[in-house]
C-alpha positions in Angstrom: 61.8 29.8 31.5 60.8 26.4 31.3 57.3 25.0 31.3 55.6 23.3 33.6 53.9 20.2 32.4 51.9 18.2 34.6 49.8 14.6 34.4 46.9 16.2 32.6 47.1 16.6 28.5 46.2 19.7 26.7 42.3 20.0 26.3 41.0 18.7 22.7 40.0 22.0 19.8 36.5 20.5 19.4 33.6 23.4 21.1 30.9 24.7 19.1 29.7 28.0 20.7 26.3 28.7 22.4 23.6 29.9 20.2 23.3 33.8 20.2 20.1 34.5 18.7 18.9 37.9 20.0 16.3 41.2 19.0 19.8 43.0 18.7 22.7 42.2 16.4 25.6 40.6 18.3 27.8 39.6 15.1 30.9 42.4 14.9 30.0 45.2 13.3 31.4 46.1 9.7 32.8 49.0 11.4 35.3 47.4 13.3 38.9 48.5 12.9 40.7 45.6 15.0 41.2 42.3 13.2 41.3 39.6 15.7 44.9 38.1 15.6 45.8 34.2 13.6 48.4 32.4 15.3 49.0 28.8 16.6 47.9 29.7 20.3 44.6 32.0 19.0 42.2 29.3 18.8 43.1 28.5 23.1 40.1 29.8 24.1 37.6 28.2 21.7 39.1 24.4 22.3 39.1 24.6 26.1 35.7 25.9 27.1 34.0 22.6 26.5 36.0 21.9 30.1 34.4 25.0 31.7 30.6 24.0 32.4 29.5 27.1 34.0 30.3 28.7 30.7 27.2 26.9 28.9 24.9 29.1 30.0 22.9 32.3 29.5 22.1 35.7 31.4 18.8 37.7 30.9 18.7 35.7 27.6 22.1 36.4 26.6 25.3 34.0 26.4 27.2 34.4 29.3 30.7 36.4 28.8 32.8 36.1 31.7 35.1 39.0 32.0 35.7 39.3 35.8 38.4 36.6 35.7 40.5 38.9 37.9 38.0 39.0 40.7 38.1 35.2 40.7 38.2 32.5 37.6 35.8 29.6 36.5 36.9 25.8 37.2 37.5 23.1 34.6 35.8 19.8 35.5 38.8 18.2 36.0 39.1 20.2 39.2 35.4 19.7 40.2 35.7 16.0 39.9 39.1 16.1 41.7 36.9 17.5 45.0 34.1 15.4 43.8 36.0 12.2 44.1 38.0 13.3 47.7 34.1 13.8 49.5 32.6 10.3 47.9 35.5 8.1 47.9 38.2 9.3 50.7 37.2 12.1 52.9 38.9 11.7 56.1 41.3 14.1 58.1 44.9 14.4 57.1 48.2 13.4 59.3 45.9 12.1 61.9 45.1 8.3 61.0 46.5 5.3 60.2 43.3 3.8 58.5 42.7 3.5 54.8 40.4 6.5 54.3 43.0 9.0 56.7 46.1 7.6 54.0 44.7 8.3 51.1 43.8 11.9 52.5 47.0 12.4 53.4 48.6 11.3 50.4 46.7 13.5 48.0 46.9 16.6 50.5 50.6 16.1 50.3 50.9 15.4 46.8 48.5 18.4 46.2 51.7 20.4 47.8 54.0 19.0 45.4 51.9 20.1 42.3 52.1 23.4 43.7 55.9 23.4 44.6 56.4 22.1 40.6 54.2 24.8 39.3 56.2 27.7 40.8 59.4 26.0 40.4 59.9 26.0 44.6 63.3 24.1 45.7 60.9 21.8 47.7 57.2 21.0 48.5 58.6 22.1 52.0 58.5 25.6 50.9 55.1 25.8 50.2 52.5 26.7 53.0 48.7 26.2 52.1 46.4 29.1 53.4 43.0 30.3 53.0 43.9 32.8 50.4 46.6 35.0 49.5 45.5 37.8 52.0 46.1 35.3 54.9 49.6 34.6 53.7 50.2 37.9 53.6 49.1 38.2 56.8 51.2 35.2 58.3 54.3 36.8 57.1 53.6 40.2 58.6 52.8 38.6 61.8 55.3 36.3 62.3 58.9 37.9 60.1 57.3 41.3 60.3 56.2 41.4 64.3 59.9 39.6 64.8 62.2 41.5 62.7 60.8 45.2 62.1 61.5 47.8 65.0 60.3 51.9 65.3 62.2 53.5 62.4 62.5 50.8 60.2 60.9 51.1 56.5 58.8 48.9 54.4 58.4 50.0 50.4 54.9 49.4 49.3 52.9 51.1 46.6 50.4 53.2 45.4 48.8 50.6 43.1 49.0 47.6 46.4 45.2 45.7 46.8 44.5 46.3 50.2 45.8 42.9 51.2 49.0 43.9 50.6 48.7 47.4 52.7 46.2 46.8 55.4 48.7 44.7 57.2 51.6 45.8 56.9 49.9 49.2 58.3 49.0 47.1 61.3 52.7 45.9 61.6 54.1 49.1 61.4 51.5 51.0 64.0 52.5 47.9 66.4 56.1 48.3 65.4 57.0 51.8 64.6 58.1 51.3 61.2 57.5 53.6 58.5 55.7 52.5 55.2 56.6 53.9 52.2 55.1 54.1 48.4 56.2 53.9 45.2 54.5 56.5 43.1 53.4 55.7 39.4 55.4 56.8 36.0 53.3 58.9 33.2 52.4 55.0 31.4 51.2 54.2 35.0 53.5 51.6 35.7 55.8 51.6 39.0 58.1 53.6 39.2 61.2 52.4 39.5 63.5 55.2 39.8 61.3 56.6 42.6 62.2 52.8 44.1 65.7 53.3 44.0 65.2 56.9 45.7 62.9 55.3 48.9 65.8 52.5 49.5 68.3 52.9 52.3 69.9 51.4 55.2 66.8 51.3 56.8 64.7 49.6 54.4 64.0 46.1 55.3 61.0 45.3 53.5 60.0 45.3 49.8 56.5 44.3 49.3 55.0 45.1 45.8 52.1 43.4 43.4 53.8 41.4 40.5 51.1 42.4 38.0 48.2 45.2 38.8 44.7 43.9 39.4 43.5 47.3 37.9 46.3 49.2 35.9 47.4 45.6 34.5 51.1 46.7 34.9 53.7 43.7 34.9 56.7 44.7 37.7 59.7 44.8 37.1 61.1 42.1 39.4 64.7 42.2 39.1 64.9 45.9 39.4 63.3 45.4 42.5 65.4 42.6 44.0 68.6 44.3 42.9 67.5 47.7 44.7 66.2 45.4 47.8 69.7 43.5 47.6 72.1 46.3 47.8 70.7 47.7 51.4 69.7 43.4 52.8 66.3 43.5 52.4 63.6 41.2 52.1 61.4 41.5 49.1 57.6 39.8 49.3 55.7 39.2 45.7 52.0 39.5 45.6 51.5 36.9 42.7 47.9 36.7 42.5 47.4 38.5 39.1 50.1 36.3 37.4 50.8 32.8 39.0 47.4 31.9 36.5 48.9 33.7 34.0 52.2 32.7 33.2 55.3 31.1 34.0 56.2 31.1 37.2 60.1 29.8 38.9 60.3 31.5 42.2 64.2 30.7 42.7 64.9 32.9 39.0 62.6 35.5 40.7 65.2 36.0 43.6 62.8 37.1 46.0 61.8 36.0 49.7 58.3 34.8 49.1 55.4 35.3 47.0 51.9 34.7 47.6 49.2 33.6 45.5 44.9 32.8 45.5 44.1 29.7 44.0 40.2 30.8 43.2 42.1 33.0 40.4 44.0 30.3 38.6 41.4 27.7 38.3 41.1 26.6 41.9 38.5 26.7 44.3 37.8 29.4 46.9 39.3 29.0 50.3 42.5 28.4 49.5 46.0 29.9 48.7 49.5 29.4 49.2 52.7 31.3 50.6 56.3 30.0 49.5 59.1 31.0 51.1 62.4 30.0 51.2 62.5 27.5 53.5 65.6 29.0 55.8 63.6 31.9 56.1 60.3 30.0 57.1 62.9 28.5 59.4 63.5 31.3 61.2 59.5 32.5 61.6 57.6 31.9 64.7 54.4 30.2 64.6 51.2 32.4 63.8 48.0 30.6 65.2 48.3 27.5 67.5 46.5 24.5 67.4 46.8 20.7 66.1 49.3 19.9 63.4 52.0 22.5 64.1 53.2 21.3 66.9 56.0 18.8 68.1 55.0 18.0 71.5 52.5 20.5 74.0 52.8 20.2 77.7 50.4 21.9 80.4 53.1 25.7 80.5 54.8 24.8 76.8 55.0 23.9 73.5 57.8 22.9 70.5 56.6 23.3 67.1 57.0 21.3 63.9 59.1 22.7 60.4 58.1 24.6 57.9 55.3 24.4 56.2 53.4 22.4 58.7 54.0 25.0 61.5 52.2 27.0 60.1 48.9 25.2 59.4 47.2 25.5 62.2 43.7 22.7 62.8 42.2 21.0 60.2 43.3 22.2 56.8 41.2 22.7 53.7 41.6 19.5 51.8 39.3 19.0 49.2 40.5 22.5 48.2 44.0 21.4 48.4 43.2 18.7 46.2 41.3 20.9 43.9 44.4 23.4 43.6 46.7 20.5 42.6 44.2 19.4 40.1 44.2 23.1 38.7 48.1 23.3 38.7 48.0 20.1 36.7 45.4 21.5 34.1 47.2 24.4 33.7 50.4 22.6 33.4 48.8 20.5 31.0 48.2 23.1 28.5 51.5 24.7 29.1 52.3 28.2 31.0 53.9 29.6 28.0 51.1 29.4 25.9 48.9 30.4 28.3 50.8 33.4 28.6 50.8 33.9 24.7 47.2 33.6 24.4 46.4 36.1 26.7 49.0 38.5 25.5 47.0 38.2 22.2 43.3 38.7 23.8 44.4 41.3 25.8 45.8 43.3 23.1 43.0 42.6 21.4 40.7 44.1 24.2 43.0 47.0 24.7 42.7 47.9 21.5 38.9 47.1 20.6 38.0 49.8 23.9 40.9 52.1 22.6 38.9 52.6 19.5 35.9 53.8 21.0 34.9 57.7 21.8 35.1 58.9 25.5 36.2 55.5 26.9 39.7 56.0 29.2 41.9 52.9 29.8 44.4 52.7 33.3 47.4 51.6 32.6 50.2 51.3 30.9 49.5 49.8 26.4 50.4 46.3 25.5 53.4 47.6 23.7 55.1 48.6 27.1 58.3 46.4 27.6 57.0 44.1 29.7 53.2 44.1 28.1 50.5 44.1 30.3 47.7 41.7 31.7 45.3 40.5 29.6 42.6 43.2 31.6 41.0 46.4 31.2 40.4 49.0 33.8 38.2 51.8 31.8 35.6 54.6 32.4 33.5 56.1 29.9 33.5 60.1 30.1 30.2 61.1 32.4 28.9 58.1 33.1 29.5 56.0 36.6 31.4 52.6 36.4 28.5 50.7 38.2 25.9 51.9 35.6 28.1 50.8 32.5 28.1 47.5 34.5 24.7 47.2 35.6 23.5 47.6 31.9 26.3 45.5 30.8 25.4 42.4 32.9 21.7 43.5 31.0 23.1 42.2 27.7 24.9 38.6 29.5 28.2 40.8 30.5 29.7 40.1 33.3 32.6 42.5 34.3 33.3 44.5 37.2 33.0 47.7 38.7 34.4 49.6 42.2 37.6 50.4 43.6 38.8 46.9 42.7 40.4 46.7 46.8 42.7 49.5 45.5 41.0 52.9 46.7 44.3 54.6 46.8 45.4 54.0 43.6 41.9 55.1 42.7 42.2 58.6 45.0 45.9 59.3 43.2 44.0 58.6 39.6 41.6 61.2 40.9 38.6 58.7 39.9 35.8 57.4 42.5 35.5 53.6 40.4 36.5 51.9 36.9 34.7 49.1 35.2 37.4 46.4 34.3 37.1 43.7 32.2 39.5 40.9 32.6 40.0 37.9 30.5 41.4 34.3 30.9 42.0 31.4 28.8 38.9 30.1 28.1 37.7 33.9 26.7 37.3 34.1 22.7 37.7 36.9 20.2 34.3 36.4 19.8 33.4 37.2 23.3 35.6 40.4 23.3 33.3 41.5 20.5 30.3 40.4 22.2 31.5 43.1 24.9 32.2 45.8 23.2 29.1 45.7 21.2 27.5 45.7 24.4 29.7 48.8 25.6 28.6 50.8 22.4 25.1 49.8 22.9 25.1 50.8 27.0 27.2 54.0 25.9 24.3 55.0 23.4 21.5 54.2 25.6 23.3 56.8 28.3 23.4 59.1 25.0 19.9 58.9 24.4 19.2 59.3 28.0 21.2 62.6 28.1 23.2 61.0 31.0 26.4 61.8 29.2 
């Protein structure tokens, strides 16, 4: 797959690292048995933090080390400034003026669109509707193609490993509907299993709605096996992308599926706002979700006609400076290069997985990095006897910051027969070093449990 280069360059190699004087040692420990890997992409992390400002600090007299990049990631000036300049210099509504200030708006909203259409390789910007967040897109879809096309008896494949935005509504669809969900169960490596796919299809399936990569297993889903399965009975298939539009390459028409949604607050972008793409004859043939300005054609006192895809489906006033502050994080990202994004993280999260693999009494979910299509650069873990939340608490202690609960996937967490997991989660701007930094920490909050006899 091609990559994605946008306006911005790649980030210069010059950062010098926080100091990290403390009472305990935080250098890695002669006892180590993982060597950090040397390649052309391992030094990513180091040479773009300088571009990361919230990284330049401490916690409880610690540097920071920001692991919950799952849960949401931090923002590169570039991004910051892109919102910074939108409120000081051109804030005005969009699609609704014909002054200067309204233009401008409009212009970067809509070229904001564009970046996004480029950066998952969309047919057109046309394709691409701009929501809240990725839960609302799934959301629209199940309320407009679901509420219009599904009828009792009809079956939607999920999962057992779906994030609760991607089961809560299609549970509402089918209760309104009569449908009948489904679930993929897990294999031994805990990866989807696809055999137990191709069982659940028939006739009546008509939806295939699965996460592209895990949130907590870190899994990477077989796409085509899942389109070729939807395919042979006509149904649609529905991506949840949030765990690897930030992560790698993305081209939606090689995909083959019906749409995918996506966060932006995970790949760089500010909260409050996501994106749906669809192909466009199918956002064609879906019915408005929320009314209001900017969807519609003309209103009259008893009726309304409503305007084509995407705008149809953004309802009011829009989130523009987020918009803008997407497009600006599609074009950082794009400036560095997908592929290599993709290649640094497969090294740090190998290096993670094995770093907690090499310590007593700690069990990782999910499938290793050696599986055929890897896995995310993340960690789910427990350490035998002690609660996820208190490895976190005491982590965060030491300038740690990962997280802990059900990760919005309780029933993946009731079939692994566990009540939470700690998960650490990388991103690009993450070191070696920091990974180190963590696990030292780990041993240390494992050996203070020890000496509590809490183990």
């Amino acid at each position: 797959m091609d990559t994605i280069r946008g306006a911005a360059g790649p980030p210069s190699c010059s950062w010098t690292p926080p100091s990290q004087s403390s009472s305990r040692s935080w250098r890695r420990r002669a006892a180590s048995v993982v060597e950090a890997p040397s390649s052309s992409v391992s030094g990513l992390g180091a040479a773009i933090r300088k571009d990361v400002p919230i990284l330049e600090q401490s916690i409880n007299g610690r540097p920071l080390v920001y692991l919950d990049n799952a849960a949401t990631s931090q923002k590169p000036l570039a991004v910051i400034q892109a919102m910074d300049d939108y409120y000081r210099h051109y804030n005005s509504n969009v699609h609704r003026g014909v002054h200067t200030l309204s233009a401008k708006a409009t212009t970067a909203y809509e070229e904001a669109r564009g970046k996004v259409a480029r950066f998952v390789g969309a047919a057109s910007d046309r394709e691409i509707v701009f929501t809240r967040n990725a839960s609302e897109a799934i959301n629209l879809v199940a309320m407009t193609w679901g509420m219009d096309n599904l009828k009792p008896g009809d079956e939607i494949i999920l999962s057992v490993a779906e994030h609760h935005s991607n089961l809560v509504p299609w549970q509402l669809v089918a209760q309104k509907t009569g449908a009948v969900l489904k679930h993929v169960r897990l294999t031994d490596s805990q990866e989807l299993d696809m055999q137990h796919l191709r069982e659940l299809v028939a006739p009546s399936t008509k939806l295939i709605s699965l996460v592209h990569v895990s949130n907590m297993l870190g899994a990477v889903l077989d796409v085509e096996a899942v389109v070729d399965a939807a395919r042979s009975v006509g149904a649609k298939v529905l991506l949840d992308a949030c765990q690897s539009v930030p992560h790698m390459a993305i081209d939606v028409r090689a995909l083959g599926v019906d749409w995918i949604v996506a966060s932006g607050h995970k790949a760089m972008a500010p909260t409050g706002i996501g994106f749906l793409w669809g192909r466009y004859e199918l956002l064609e043939t879906m019915p408005p979700w929320m009314g209001g300005g900017e969807m519609i054609q003309d209103v009259f006192l008893d009726h309304s006609t409503y305007a084509a895809p995407p705008a149809r489906f953004e309802a009011g006033t829009p989130s523009i400076a987020e918009a803008i502050g997407l497009g600006a994080a599609c074009d950082y990202l794009a400036g560095i290069g997908m592929e290599q994004v993709h290649a640094y993280e497969q090294e740090i999260g190998g290096y993670l997985y094995e770093r907690l693999a090499a310590l007593d009494k700690v069990t990782i979910y999910g499938p290793p990095p050696s599986a055929k299509r890897g896995r995310a650069s993340l960690a789910s873990f427990n350490v035998g006897g002690l609660h996820a939340t208190d490895v976190s608490t005491l982590l965060d202690t030491a300038g740690v910051a990962v997280r802990s609960g059900h990760h919005c996937t309780q029933p993946l967490h009731r079939h692994l027969g566990i009540p939470a997991s700690a998960r650490a989660s990388c991103y690009i701007y993450n070191t070696f070093q920091e990974v180190d930094l963590f696990i030292d920490a780990l041993k240390e909050t494992i050996d203070f449990f020890g000496e509590m006899g809490m183990e």
